[in-house]
PDBQT receptor file of N, H, CA, C and O in Angstrom, charges set to zero:
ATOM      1  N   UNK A   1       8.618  10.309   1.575  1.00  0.00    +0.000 N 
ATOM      2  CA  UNK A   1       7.533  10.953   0.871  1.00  0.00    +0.000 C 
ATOM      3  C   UNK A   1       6.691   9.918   0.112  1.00  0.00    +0.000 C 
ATOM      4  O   UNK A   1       5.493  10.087  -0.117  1.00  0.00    +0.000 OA
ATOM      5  N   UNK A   2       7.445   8.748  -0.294  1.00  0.00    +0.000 N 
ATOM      6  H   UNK A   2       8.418   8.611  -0.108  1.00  0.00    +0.000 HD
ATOM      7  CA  UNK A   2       6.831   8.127  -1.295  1.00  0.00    +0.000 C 
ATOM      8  C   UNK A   2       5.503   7.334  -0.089  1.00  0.00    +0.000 C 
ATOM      9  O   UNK A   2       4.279   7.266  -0.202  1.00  0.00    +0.000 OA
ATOM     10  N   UNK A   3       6.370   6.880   0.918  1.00  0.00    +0.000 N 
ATOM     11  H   UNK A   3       7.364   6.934   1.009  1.00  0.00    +0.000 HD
ATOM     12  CA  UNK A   3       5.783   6.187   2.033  1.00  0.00    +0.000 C 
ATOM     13  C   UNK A   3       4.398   6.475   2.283  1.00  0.00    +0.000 C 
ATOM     14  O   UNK A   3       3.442   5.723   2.471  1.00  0.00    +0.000 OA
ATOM     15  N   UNK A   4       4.531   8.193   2.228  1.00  0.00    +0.000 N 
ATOM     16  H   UNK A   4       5.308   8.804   2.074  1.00  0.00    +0.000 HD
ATOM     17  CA  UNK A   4       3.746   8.606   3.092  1.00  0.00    +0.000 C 
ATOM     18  C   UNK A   4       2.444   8.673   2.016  1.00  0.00    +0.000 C 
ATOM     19  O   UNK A   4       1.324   8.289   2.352  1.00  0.00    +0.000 OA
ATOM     20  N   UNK A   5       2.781   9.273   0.525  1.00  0.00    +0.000 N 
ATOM     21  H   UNK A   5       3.691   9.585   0.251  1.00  0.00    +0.000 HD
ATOM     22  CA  UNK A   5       1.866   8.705  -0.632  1.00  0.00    +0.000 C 
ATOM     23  C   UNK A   5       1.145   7.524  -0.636  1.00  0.00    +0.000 C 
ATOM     24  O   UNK A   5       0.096   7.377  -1.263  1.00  0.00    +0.000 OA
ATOM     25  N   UNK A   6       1.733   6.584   0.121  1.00  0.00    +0.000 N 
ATOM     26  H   UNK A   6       2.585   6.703   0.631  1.00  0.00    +0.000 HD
ATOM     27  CA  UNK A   6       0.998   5.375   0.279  1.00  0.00    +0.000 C 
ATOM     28  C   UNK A   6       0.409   4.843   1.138  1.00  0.00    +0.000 C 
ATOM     29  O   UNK A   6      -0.190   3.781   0.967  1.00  0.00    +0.000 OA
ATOM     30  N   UNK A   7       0.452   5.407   2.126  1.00  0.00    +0.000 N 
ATOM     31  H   UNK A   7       0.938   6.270   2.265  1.00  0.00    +0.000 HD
ATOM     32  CA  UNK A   7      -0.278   5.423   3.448  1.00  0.00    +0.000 C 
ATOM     33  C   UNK A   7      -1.052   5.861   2.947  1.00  0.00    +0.000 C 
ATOM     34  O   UNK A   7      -1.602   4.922   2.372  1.00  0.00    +0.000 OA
ATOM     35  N   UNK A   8      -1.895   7.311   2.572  1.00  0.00    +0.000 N 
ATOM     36  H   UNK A   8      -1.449   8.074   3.039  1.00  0.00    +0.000 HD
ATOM     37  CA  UNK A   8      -2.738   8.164   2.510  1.00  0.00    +0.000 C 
ATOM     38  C   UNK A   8      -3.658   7.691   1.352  1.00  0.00    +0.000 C 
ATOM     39  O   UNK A   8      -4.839   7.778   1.688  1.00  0.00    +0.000 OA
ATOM     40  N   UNK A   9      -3.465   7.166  -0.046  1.00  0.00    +0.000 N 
ATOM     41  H   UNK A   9      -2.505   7.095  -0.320  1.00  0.00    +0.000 HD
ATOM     42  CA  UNK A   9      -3.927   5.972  -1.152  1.00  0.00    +0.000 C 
ATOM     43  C   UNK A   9      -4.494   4.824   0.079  1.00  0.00    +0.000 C 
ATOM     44  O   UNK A   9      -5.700   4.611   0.196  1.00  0.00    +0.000 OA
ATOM     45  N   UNK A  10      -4.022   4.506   0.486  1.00  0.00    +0.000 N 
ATOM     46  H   UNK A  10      -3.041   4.679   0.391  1.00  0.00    +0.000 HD
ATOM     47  CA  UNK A  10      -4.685   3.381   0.966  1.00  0.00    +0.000 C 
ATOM     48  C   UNK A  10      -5.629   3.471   2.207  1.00  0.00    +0.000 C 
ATOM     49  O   UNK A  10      -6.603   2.738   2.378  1.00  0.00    +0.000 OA
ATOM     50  N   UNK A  11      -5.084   4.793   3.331  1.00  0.00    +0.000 N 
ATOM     51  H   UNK A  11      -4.293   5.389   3.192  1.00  0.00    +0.000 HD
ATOM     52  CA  UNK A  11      -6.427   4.954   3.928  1.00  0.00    +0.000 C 
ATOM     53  C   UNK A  11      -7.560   5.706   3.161  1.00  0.00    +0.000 C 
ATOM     54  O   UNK A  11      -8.755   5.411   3.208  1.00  0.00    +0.000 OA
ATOM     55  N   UNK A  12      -7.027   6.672   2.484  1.00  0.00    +0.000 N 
ATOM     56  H   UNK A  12      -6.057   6.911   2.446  1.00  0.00    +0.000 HD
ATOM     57  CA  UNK A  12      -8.566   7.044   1.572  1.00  0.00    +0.000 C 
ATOM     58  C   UNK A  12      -9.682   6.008   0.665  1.00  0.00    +0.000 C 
ATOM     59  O   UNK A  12     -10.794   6.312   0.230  1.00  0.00    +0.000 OA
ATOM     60  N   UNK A  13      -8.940   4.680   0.559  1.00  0.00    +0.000 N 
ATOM     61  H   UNK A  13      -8.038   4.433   0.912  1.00  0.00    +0.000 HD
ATOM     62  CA  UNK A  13      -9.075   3.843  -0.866  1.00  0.00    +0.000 C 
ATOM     63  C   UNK A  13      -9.105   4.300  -1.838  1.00  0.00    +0.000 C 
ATOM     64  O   UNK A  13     -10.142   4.302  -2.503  1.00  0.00    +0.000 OA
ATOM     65  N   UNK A  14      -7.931   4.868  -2.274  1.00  0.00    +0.000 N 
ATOM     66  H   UNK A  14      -7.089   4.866  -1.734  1.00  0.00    +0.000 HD
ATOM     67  CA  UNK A  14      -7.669   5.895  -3.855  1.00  0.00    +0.000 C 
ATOM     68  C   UNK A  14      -6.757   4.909  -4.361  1.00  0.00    +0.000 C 
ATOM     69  O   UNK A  14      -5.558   5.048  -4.120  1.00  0.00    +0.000 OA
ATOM     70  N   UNK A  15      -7.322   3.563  -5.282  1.00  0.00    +0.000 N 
ATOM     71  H   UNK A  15      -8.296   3.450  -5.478  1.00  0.00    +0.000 HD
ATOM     72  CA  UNK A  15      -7.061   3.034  -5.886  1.00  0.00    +0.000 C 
ATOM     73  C   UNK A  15      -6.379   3.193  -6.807  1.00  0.00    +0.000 C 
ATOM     74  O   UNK A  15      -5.468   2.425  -7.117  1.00  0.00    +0.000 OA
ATOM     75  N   UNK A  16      -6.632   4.025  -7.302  1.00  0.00    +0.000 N 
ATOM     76  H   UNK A  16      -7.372   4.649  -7.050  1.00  0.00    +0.000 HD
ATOM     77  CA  UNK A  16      -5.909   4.621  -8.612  1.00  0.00    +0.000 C 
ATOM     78  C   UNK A  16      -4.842   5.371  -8.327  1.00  0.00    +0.000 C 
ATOM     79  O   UNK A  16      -3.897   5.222  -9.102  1.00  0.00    +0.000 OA
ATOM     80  N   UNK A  17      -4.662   6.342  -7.210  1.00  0.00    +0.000 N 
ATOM     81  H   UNK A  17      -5.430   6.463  -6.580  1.00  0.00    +0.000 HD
ATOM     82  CA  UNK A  17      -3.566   6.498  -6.672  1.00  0.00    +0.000 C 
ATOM     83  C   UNK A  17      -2.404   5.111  -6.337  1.00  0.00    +0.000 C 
ATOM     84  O   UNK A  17      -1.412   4.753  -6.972  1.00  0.00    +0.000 OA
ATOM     85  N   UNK A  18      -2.808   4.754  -5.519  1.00  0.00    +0.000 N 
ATOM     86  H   UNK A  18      -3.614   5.045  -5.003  1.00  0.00    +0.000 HD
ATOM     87  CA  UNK A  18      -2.060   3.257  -5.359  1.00  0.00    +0.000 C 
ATOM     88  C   UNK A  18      -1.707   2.949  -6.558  1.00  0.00    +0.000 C 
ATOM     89  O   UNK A  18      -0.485   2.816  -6.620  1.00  0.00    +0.000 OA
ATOM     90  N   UNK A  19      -2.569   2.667  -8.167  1.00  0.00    +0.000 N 
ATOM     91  H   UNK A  19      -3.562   2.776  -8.117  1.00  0.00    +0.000 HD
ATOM     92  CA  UNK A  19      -1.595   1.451  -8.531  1.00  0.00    +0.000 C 
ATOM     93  C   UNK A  19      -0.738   2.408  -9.322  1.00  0.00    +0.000 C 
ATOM     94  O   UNK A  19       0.322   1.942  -9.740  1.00  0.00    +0.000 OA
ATOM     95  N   UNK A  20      -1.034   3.745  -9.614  1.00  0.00    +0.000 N 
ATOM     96  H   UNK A  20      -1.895   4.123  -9.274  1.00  0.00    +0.000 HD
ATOM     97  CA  UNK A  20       0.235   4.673 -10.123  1.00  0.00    +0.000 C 
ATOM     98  C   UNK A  20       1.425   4.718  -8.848  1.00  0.00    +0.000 C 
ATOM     99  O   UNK A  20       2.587   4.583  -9.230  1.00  0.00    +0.000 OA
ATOM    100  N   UNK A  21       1.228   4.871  -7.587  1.00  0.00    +0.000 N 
ATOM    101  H   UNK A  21       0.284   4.981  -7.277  1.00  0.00    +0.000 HD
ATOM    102  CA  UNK A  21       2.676   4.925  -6.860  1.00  0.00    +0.000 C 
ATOM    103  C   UNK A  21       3.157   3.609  -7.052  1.00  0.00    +0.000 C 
ATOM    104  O   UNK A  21       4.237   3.598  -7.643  1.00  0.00    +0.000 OA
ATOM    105  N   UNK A  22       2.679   2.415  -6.726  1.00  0.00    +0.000 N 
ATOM    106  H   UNK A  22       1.802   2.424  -6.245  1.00  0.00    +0.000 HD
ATOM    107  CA  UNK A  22       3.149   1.222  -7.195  1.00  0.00    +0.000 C 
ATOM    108  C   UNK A  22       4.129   0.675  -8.299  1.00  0.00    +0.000 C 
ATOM    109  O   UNK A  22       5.041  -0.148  -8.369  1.00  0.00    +0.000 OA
ATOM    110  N   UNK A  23       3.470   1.557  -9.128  1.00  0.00    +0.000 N 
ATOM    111  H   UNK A  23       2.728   2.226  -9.072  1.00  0.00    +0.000 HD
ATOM    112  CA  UNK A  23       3.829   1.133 -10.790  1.00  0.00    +0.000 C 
ATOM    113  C   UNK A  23       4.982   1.792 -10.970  1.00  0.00    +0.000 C 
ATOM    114  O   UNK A  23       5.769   1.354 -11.809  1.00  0.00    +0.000 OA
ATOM    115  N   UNK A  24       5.308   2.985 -10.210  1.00  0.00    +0.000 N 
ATOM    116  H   UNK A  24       4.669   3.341  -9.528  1.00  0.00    +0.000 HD
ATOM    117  CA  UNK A  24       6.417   3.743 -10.209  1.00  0.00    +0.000 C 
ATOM    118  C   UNK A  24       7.532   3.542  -9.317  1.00  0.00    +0.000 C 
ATOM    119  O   UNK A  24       8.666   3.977  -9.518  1.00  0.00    +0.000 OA
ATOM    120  N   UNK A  25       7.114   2.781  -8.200  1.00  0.00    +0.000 N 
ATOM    121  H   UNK A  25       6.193   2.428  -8.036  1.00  0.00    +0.000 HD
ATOM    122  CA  UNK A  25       7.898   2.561  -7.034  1.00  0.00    +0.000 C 
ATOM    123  C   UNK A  25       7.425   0.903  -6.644  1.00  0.00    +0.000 C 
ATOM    124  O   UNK A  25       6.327   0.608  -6.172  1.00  0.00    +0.000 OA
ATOM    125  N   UNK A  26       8.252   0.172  -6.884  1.00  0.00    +0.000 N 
ATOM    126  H   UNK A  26       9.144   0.412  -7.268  1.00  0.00    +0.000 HD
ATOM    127  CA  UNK A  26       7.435  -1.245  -6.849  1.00  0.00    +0.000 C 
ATOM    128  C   UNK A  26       8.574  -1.587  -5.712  1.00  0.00    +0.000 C 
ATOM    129  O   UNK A  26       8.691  -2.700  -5.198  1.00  0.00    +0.000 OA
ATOM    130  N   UNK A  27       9.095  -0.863  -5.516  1.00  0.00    +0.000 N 
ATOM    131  H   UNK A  27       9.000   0.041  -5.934  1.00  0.00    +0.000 HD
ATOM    132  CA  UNK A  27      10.008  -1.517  -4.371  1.00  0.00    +0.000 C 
ATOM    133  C   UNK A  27      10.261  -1.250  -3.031  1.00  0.00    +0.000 C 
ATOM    134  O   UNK A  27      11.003  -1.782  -2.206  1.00  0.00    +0.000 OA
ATOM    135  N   UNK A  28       9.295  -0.079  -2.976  1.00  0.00    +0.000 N 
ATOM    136  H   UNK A  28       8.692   0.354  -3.646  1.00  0.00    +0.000 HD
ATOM    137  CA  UNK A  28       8.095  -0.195  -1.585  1.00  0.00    +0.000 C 
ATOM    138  C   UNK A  28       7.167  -0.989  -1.431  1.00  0.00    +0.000 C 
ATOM    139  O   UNK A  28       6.620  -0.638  -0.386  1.00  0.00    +0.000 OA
ATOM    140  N   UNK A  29       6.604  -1.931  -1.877  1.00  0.00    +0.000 N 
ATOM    141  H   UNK A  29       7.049  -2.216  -2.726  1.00  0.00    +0.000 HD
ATOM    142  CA  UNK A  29       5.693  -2.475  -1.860  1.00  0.00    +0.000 C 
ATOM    143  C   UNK A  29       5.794  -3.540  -0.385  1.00  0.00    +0.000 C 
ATOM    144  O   UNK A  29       4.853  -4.311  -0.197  1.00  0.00    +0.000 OA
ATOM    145  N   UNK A  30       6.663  -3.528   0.354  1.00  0.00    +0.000 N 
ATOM    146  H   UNK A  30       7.428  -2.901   0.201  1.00  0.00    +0.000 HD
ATOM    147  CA  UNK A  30       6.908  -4.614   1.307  1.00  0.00    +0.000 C 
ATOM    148  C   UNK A  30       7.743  -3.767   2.403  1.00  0.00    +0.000 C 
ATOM    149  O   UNK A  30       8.462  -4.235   3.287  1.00  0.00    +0.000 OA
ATOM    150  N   UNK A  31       7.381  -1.943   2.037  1.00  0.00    +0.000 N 
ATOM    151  H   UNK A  31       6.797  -1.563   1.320  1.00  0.00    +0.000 HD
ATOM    152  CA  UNK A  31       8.104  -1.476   2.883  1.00  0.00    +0.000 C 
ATOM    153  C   UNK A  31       7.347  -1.067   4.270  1.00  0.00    +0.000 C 
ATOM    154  O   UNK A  31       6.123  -1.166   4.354  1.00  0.00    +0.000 OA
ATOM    155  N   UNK A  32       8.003  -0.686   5.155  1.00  0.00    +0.000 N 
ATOM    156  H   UNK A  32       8.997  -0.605   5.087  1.00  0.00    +0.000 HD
ATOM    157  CA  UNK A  32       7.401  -0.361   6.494  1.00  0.00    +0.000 C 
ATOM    158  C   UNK A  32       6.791   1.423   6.188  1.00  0.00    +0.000 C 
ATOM    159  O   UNK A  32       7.578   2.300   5.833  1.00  0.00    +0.000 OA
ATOM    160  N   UNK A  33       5.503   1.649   6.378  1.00  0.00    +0.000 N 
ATOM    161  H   UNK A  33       4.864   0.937   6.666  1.00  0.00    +0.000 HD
ATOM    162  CA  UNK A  33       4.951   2.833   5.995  1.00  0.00    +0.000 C 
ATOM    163  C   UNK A  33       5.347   3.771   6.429  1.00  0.00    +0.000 C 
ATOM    164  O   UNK A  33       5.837   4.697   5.782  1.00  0.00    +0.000 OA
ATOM    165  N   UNK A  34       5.105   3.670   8.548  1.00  0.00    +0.000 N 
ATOM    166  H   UNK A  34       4.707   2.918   9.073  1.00  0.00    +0.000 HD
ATOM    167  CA  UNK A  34       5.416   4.557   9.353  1.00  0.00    +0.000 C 
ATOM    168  C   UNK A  34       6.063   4.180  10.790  1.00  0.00    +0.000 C 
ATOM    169  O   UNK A  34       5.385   3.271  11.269  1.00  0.00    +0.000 OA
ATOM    170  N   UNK A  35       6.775   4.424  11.369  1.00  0.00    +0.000 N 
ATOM    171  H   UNK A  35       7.325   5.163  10.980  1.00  0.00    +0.000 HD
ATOM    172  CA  UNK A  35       7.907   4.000  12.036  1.00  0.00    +0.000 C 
ATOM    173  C   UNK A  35       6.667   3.999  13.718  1.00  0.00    +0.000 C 
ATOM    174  O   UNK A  35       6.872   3.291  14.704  1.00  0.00    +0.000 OA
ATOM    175  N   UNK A  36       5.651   4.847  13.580  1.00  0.00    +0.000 N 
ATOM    176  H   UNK A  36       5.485   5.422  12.779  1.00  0.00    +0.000 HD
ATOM    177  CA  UNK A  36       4.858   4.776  14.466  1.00  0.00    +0.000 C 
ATOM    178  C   UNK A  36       3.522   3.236  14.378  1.00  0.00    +0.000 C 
ATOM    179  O   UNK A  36       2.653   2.927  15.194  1.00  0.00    +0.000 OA
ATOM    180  N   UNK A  37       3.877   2.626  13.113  1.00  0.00    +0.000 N 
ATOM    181  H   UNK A  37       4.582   2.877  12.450  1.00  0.00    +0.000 HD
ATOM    182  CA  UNK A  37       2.451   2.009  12.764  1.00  0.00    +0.000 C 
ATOM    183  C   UNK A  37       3.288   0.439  12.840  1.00  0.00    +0.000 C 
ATOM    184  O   UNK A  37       2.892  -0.573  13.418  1.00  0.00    +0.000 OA
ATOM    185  N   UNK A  38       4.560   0.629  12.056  1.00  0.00    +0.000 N 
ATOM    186  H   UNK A  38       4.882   1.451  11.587  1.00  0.00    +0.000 HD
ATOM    187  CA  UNK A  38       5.148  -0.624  11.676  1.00  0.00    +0.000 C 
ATOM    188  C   UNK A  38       4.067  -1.363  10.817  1.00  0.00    +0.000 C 
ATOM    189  O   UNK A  38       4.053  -2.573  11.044  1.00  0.00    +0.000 OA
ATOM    190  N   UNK A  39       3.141  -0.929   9.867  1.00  0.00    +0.000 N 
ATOM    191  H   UNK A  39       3.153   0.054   9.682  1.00  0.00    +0.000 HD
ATOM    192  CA  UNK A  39       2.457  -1.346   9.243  1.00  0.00    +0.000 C 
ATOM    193  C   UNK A  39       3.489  -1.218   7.093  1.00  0.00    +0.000 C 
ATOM    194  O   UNK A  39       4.160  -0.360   6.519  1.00  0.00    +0.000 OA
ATOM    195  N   UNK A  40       2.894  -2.847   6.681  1.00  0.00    +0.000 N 
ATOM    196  H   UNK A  40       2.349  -3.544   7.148  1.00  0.00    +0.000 HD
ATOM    197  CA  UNK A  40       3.600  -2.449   5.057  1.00  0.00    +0.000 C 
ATOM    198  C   UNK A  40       2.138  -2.063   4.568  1.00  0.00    +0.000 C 
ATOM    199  O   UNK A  40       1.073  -1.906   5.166  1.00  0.00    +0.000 OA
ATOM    200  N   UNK A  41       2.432  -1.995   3.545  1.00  0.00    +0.000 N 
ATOM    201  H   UNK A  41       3.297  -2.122   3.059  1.00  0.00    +0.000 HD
ATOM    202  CA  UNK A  41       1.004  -1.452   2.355  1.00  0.00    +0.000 C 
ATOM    203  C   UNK A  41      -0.173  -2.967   2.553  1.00  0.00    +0.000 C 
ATOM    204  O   UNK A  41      -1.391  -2.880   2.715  1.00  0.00    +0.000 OA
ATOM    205  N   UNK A  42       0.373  -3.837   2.502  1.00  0.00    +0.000 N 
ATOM    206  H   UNK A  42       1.362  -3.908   2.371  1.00  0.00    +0.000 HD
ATOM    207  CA  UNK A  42      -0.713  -5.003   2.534  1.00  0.00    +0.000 C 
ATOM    208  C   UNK A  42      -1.289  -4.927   3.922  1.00  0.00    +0.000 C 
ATOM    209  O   UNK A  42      -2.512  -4.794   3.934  1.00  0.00    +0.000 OA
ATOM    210  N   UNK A  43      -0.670  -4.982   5.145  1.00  0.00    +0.000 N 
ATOM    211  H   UNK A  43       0.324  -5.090   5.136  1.00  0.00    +0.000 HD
ATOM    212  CA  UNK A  43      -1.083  -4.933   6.347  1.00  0.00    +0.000 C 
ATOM    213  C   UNK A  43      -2.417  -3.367   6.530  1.00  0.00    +0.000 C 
ATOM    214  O   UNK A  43      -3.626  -3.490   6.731  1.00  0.00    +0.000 OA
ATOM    215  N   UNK A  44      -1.878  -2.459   6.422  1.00  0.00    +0.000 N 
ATOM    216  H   UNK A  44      -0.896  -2.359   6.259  1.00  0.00    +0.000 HD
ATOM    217  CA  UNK A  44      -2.820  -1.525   6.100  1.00  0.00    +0.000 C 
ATOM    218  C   UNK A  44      -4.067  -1.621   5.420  1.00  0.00    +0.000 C 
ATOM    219  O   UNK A  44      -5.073  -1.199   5.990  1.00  0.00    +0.000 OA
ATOM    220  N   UNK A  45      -4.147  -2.137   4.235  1.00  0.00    +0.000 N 
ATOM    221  H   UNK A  45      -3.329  -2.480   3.772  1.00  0.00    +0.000 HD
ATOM    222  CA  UNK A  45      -5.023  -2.348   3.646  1.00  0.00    +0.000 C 
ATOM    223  C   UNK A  45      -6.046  -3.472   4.036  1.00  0.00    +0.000 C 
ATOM    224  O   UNK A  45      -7.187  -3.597   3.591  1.00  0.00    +0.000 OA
ATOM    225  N   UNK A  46      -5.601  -4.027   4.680  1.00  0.00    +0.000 N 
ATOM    226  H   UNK A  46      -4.674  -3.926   5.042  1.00  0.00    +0.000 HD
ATOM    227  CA  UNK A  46      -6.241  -5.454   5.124  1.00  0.00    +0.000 C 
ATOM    228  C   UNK A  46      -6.596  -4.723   6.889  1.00  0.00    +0.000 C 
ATOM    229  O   UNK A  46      -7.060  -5.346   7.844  1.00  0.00    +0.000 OA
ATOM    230  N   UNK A  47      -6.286  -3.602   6.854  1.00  0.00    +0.000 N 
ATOM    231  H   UNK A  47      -5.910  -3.097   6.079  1.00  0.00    +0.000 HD
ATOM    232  CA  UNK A  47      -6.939  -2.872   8.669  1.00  0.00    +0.000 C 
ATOM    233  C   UNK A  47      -8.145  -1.876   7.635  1.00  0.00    +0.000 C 
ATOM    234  O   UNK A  47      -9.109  -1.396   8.232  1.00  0.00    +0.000 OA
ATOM    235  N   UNK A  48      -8.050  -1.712   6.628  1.00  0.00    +0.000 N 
ATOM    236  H   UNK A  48      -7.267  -2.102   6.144  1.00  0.00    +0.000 HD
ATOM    237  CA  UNK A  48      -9.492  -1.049   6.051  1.00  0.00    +0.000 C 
ATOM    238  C   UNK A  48     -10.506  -1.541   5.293  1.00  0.00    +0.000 C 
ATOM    239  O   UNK A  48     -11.518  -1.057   4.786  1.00  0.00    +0.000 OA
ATOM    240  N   UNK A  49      -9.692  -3.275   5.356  1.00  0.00    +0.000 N 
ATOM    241  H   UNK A  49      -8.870  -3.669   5.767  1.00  0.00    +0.000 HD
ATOM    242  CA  UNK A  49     -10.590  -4.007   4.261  1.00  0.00    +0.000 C 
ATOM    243  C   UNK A  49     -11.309  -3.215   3.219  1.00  0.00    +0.000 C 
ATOM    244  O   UNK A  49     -12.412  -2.669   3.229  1.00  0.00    +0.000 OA
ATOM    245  N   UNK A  50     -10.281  -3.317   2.229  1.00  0.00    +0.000 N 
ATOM    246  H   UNK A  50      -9.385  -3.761   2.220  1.00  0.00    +0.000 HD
ATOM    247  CA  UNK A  50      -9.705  -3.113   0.827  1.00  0.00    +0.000 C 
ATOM    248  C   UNK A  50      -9.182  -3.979  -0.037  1.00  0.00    +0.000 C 
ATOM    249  O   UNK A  50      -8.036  -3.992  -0.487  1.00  0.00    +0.000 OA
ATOM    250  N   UNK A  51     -10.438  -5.002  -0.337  1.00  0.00    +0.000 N 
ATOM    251  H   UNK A  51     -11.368  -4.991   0.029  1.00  0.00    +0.000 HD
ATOM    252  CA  UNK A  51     -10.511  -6.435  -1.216  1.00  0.00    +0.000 C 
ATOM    253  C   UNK A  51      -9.267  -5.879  -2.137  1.00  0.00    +0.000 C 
ATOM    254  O   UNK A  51      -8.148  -6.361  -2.308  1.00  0.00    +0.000 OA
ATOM    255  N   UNK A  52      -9.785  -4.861  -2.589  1.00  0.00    +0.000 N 
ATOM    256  H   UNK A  52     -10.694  -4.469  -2.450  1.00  0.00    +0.000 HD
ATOM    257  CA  UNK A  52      -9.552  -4.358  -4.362  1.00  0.00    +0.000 C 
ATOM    258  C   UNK A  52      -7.848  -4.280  -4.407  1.00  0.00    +0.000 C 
ATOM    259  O   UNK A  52      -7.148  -4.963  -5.155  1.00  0.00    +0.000 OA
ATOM    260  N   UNK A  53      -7.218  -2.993  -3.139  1.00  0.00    +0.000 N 
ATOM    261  H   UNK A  53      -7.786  -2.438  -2.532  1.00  0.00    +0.000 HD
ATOM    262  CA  UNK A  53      -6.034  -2.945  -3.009  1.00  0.00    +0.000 C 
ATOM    263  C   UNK A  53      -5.519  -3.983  -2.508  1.00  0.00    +0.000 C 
ATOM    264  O   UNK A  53      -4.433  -4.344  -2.962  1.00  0.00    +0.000 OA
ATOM    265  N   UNK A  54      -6.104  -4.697  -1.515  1.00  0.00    +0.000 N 
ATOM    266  H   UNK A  54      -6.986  -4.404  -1.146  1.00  0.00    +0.000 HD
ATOM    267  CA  UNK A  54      -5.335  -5.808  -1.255  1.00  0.00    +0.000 C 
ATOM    268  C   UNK A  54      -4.796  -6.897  -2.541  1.00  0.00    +0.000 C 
ATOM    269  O   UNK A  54      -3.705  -7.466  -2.562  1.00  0.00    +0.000 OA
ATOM    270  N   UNK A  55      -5.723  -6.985  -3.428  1.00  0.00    +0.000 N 
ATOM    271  H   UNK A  55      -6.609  -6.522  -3.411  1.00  0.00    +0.000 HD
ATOM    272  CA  UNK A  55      -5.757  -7.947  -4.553  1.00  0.00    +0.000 C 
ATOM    273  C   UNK A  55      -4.132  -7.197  -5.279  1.00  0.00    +0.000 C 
ATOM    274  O   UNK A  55      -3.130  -7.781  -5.692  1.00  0.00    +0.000 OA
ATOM    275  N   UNK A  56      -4.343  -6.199  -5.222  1.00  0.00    +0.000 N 
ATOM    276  H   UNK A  56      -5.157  -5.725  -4.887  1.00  0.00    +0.000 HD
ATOM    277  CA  UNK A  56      -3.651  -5.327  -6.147  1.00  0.00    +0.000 C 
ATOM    278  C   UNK A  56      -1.993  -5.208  -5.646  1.00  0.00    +0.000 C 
ATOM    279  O   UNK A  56      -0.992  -5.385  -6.340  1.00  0.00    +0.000 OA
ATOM    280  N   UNK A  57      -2.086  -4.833  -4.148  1.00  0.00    +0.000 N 
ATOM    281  H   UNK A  57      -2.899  -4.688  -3.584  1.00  0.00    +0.000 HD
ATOM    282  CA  UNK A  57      -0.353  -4.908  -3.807  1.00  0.00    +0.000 C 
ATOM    283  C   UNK A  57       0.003  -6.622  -3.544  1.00  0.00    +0.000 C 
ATOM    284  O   UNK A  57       1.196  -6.924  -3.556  1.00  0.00    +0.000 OA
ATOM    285  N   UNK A  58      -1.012  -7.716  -3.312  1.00  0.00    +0.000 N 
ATOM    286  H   UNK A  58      -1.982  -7.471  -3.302  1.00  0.00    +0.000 HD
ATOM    287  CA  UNK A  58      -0.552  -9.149  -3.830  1.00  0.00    +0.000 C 
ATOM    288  C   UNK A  58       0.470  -8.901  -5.045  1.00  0.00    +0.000 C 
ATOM    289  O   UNK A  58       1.701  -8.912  -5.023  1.00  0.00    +0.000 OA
ATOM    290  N   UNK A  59      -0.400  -8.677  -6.092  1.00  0.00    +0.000 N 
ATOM    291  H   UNK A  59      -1.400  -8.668  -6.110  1.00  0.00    +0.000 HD
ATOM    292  CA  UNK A  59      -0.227  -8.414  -7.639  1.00  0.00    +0.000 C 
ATOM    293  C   UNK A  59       1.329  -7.938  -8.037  1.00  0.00    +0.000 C 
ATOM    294  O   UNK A  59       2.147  -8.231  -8.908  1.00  0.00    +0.000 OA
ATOM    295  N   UNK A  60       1.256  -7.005  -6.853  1.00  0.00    +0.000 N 
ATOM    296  H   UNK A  60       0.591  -6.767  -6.145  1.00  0.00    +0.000 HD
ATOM    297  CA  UNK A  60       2.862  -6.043  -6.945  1.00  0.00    +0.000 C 
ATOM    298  C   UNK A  60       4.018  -6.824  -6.102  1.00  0.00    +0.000 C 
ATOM    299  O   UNK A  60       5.171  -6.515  -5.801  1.00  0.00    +0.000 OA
ATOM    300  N   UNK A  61       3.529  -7.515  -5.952  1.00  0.00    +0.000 N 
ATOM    301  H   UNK A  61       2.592  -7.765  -6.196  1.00  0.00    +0.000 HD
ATOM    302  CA  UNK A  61       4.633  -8.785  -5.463  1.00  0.00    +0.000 C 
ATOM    303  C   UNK A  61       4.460  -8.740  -3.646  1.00  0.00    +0.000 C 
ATOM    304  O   UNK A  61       5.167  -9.509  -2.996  1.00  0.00    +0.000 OA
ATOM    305  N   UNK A  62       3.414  -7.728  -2.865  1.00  0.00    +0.000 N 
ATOM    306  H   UNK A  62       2.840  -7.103  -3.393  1.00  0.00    +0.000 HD
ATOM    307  CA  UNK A  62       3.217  -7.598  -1.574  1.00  0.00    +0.000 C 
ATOM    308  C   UNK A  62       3.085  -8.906  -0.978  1.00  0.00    +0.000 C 
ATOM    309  O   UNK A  62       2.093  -9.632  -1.032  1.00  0.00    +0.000 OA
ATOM    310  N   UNK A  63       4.334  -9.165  -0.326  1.00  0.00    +0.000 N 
ATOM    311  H   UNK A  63       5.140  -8.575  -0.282  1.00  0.00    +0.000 HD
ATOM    312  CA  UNK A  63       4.040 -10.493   1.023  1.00  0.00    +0.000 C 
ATOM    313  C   UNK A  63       2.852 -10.383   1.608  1.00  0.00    +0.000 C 
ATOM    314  O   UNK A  63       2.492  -9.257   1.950  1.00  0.00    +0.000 OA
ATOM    315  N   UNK A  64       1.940 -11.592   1.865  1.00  0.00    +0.000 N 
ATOM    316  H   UNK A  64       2.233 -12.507   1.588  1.00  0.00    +0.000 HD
ATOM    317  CA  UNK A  64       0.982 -11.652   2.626  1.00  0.00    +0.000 C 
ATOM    318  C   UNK A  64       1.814 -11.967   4.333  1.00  0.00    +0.000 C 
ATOM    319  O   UNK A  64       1.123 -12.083   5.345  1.00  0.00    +0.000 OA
TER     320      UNK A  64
């Protein structure tokens, strides 16, 4: 569920969503989203070019 919260923050660019699931769950931040995408939160964000989130799950400790 949390996953899927973060998929959906980051294709909408609901920033503010993101850095509240983040802030609450920081240990998804390097997790695999969807078993169909094999995409983490940084990889995603960087397929919608999303300077802002990208800057932001760096921040949360997200592997480039």
């Amino acid at each position: 569920m949390i996953k899927e919260k973060l998929y959906r923050s980051i294709a909408k660019k609901d920033s503010l969503a993101l850095d509240s699931i983040l802030s609450k769950y920081p240990q998804f931040v390097n997790s695999i989203l969807t078993s169909d995408s094999k995409m983490t939160p940084l990889l995603k964000a960087v397929v919608h070019n999303n300077l802002h989130d990208i800057e932001m799950i760096i921040g949360y400790g997200g592997n480039p």
